[in-house]
N, C-alpha and C positions, 0 to 999 in steps of 0.2 A: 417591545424591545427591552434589553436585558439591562440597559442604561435608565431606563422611564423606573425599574425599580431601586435604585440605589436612596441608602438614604443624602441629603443635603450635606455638603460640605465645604467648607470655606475656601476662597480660591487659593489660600495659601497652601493648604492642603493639598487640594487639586493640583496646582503645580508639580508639588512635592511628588505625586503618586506619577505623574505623568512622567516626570525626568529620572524617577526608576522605573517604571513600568515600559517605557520606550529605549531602544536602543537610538545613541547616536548616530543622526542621520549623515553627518559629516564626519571625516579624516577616515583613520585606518579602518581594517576590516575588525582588527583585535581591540581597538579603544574599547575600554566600558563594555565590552563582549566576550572574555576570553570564556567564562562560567556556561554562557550560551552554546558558544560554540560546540563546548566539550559536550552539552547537554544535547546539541541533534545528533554531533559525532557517537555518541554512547547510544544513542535512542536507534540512529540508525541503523547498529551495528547488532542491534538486539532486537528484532522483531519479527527474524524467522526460523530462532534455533528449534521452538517446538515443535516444529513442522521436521527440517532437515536434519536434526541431530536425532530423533528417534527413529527414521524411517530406516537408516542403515542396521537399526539393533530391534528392529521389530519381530524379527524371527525368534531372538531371544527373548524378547519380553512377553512374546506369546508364552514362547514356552516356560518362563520363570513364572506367569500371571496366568498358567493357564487360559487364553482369550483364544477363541472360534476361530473361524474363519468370516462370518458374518462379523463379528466383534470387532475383527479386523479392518473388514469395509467400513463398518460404522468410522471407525477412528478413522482412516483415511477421507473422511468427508468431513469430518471434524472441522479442519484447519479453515476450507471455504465457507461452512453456513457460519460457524463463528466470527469468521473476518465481515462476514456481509452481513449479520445481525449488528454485529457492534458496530458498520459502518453506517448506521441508523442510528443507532442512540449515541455515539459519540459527538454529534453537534449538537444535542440537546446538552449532555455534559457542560460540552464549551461554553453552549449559550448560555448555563445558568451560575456557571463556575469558573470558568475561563480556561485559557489553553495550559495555561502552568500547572494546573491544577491536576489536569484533568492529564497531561504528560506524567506526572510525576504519580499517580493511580493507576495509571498504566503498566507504569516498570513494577511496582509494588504490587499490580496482581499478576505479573509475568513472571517474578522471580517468586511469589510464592505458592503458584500452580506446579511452575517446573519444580521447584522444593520439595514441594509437598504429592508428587507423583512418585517422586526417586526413594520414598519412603514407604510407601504404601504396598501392601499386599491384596487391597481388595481391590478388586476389576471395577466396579461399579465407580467407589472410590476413584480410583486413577481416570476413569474416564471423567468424570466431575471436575477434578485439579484440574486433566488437562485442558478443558472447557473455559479454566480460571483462565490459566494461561495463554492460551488463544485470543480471549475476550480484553485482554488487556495488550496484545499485540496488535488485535483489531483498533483498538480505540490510539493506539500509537501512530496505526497506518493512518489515522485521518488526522491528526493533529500537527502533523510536520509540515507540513504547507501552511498551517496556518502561523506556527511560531516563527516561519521565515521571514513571513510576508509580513508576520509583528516587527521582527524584532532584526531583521535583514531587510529592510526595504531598496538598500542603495546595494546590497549583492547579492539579489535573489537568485541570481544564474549561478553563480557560482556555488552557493550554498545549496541550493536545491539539487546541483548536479554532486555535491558531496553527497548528498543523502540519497540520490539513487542510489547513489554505485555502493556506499555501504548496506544500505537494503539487499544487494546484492550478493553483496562478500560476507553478508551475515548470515544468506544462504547459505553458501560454499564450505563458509570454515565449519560449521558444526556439522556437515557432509565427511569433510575431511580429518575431522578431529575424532567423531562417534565413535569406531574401529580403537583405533589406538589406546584411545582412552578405554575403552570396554578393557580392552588385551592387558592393560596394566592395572585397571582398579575394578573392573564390573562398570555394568550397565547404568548400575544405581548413581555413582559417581561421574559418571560419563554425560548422565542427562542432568543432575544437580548441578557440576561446576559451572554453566549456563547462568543459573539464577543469581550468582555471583556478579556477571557483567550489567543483568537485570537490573539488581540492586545500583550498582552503580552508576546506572542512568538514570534512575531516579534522586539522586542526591543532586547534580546544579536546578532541577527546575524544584527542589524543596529548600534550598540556597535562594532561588531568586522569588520564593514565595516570599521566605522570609523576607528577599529585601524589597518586596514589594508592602509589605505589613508596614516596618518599620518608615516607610514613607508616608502613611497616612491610609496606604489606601486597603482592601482588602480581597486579598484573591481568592479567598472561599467563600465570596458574596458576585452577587450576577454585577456585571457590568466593567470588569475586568478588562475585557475585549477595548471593549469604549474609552478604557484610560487613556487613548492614544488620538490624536487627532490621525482622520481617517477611520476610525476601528470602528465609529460605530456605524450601523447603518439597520436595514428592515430586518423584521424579524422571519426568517426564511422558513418556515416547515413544509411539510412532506406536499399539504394541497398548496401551496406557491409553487414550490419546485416541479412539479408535474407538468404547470402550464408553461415552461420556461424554456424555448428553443436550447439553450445554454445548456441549461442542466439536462434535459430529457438524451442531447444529443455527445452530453462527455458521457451519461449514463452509458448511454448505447454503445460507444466506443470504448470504454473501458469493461461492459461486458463481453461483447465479441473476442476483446484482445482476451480476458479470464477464460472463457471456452475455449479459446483454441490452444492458449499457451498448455492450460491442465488435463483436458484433452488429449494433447501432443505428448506432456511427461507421462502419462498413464500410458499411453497406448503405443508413441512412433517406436522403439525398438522392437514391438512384435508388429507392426506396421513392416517396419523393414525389412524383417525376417518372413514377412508374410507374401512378399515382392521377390522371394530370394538368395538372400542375403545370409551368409553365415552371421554367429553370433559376435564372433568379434567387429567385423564391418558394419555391422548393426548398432553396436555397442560405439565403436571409433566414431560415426556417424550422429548419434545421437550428441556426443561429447562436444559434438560439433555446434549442434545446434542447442545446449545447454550453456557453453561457453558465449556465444554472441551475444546473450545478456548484459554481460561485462563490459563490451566498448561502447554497445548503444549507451547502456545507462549513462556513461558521460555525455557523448555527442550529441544525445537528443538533446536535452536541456539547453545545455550551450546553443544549439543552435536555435532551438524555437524560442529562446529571446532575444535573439537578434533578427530574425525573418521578419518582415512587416508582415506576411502572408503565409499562415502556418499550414494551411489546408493542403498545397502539395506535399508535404512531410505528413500530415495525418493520412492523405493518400495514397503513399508509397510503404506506409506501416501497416494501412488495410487492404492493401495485395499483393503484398508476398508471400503472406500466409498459402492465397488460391494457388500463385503461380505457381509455390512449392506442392500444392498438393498436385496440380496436374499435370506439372512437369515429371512429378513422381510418378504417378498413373501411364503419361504416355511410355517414358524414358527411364526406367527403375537403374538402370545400368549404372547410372553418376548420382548416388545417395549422395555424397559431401558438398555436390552442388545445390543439392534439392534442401539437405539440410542447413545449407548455408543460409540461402534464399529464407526459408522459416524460419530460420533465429532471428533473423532480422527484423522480426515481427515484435521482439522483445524489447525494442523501445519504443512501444504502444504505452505500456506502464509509466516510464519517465515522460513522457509526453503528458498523457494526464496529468501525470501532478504538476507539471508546470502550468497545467493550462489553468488549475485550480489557482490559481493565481495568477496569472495573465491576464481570467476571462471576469478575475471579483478586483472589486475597489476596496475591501475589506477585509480584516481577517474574520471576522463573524460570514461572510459571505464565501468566503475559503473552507472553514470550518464545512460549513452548510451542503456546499457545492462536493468539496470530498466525502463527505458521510454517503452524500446523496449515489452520485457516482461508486463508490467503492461498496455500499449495499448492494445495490442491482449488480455490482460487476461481481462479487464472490459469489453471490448466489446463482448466477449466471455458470459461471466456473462450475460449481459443485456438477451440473448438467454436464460438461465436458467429457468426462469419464463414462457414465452412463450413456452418453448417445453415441458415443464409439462402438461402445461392448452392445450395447441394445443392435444397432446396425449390421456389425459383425456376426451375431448372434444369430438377425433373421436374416442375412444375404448368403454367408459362409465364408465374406468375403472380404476387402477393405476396400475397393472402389467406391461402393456406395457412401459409404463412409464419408470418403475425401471428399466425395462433391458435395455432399450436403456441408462438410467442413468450410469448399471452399464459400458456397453459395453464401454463409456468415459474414465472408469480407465484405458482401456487397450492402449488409446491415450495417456494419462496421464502418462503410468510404461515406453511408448517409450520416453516422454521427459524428463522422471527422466535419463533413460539411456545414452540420449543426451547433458545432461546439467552437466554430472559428470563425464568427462574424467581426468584420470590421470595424470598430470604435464603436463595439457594445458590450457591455458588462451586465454580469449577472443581475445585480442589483436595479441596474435601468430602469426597469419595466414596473418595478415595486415602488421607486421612490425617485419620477421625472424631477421633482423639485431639488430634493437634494442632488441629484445627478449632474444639473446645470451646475450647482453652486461649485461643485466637486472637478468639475474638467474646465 
């Protein structure tokens, strides 16, 4: 455990580091928090422009950077292997450095990959930045659950559903801003001004580094986590996590939901158009099921911390995906129903992260639990793209496609079922003794 190595330190100390390293667990939501807040709000709002803001100006950048068409595909796979690589070392980060740390590394390799790609002429180059900046979006996506669960304990629901939904809208806006911004400055300024907000999310968790230093205690030393009663608990790696109904089973659930959601943005408008469908109904339709992102990300949350019983909502997240594909197959005639039905599938994502904290007693087990989860589930994704085109490829067709798509939901309703036991936590199974002491 990442506490067993600290050095010794006096309880007045210890105090000290704990009454800034924890947030108030009593009064308002903003006491003693406002730095915090701003620090998921910013963090949120920055962890998917390197994906969405360059994809709209990607025809340009080929052609300013000269890049292939293979070169091409590489970079669009980019975004998933780096999200799921970092979602494996990002809890070793945590475990040895803590979440503040390891937040605030994050935005600072985000904004100086996006930086340093909007400058560069060489392909090799740019693909390398953007690898920075991926890698440090990646190690973002697993650390937000954990700093809620630190330092939000009495409004996890609420804070956790801000940080969907800016996950979200951090999508969107650099979708909607790329264009514009290209029209009035260039590409290069288009994907730079990003790094800007980057940086900026990085300042309250290098604020509350500091004011965790100035406490006694030290956040670029292991045991950070453990400043907090509650924080500490077993040391979770890769062979723990494996044997763990918990984790094997949010793994599972959060990659089915990666397959199908990247999958679905790759391929459903030539899906639709392959069913039929002119380009604009295809295109309207799609918009349809790219926008339903946006209200699950609130609704899940909110509602999966109040349900004693989450497994019918993990349920209904892992079969709509099906219905929409085969309601599609038999009935192509009503795309915006079909596509409705499969957005709906897009609050598979907010779900897991709440369950990253629902289903741990800790934020070291949060940490652990989302690395673990979010590895298997991008790397899972990057496959989506590829077993569409592979399938269409050798049928001529998309039916086959869809069913093998939907047959994933029925992987998918097995690790909703596995990742929603009843008054058991990750942690349990590692440390029966502390778990008594703990409930």
């Amino acid at each position: 455990m990442a506490a067993e190595t600290m050095a010794p330190q006096s309880t007045s100390t210890t105090a000290a580091a704990d009454s800034t390293a924890a947030a108030p667990r009593n009064g308002g939501l903003w006491r003693g928090r406002v730095i915090l807040i701003l620090g998921i709000v910013l963090m949120g709002i920055t962890l998917r422009h390197a994906v969405t803001g360059l994809s709209p100006l990607l025809p340009v950048v080929r052609e300013q950077l000269g890049i292939g068409v293979s070169g091409a595909s590489l970079l669009g796979m980019l975004p998933t292997l780096s999200f799921g690589v970092a979602g494996f070392l990002a809890p070793v980060l945590i475990r040895r450095r803590g979440p503040e740390l390891t937040a605030a590394a994050a935005m600072l390799l985000a904004a100086a990959g996006t930086f340093g790609r909007s400058l560069t002429d060489s392909v090799p180059l740019f693909f390398l930045l953007s690898v920075v900046a991926l890698f440090g979006m990646g190690f973002g996506n697993v650390v937000g659950a954990p700093l809620v669960k630190k330092y939000f304990p009495d409004r996890q629901a609420a804070v956790l559903t801000t940080f969907a939904l800016l996950m979200q809208a951090g999508a969107t806006l650099p979708a909607m801003t790329a264009v514009p911004l290209n029209n009035a400055a260039g590409w290069r300024v288009s994907i730079a001004s990003w790094s800007v907000l980057s940086l900026a999310a990085a300042l309250p968790w290098l604020i509350q580094l500091a004011r965790i230093r100035r406490a006694g205690s030290t956040a670029g030393t292991p045991g950070t986590v453990a400043a907090i009663p509650g924080a500490s608990g077993p040391r979770l790696g890769l062979a723990q996590l494996v044997t763990s109904r918990i984790a094997v089973g949010t793994a599972l659930f959060y990659a089915m939901a990666s397959l199908n959601t990247y999958g679905m943005l790759a391929w459903l408008p030539t899906i639709f158009k392959g069913y039929g469908m002119d380009l604009n109904t295809a295109g309207a339709a799609f918009s349809v099921f790219t926008f339903m992102t946006l209200p699950m990300a609130f609704i899940v949350p909110l509602l999966a911390t109040k349900i004693k019983r989450v497994f019918p909502l993990a349920a209904v997240l892992a079969l709509v995906y099906p219905v929409g594909y085969i309601g599609l197959i038999l009935n192509p005639g009503t795309p915006m129903l079909w596509a409705f039905i499969m957005g709906l599938g897009g609050g598979a994502f907010p779900l897991a992260i709440t369950m990253f904290n629902r289903r741990t007693r800790t934020a070291a087990g949060s940490a652990a639990l989302a690395g673990f989860a979010m590895g298997v589930g991008y790397l899972f994704g990057t496959l989506g793209p590829l077993l569409g085109g592979t399938l269409f490829a050798a049928t001529g067709g998309w039916t086959a496609a869809l069913i093998i798509f939907a047959l994933t939901g029925l992987v998918m309703l097995a690790g909703g079922w596995m990742m929603t036991p009843r008054n058991h936590f990750l942690e349990d199974k590692f440390t029966p003794a502390t778990t008594a002491a703990l409930k």
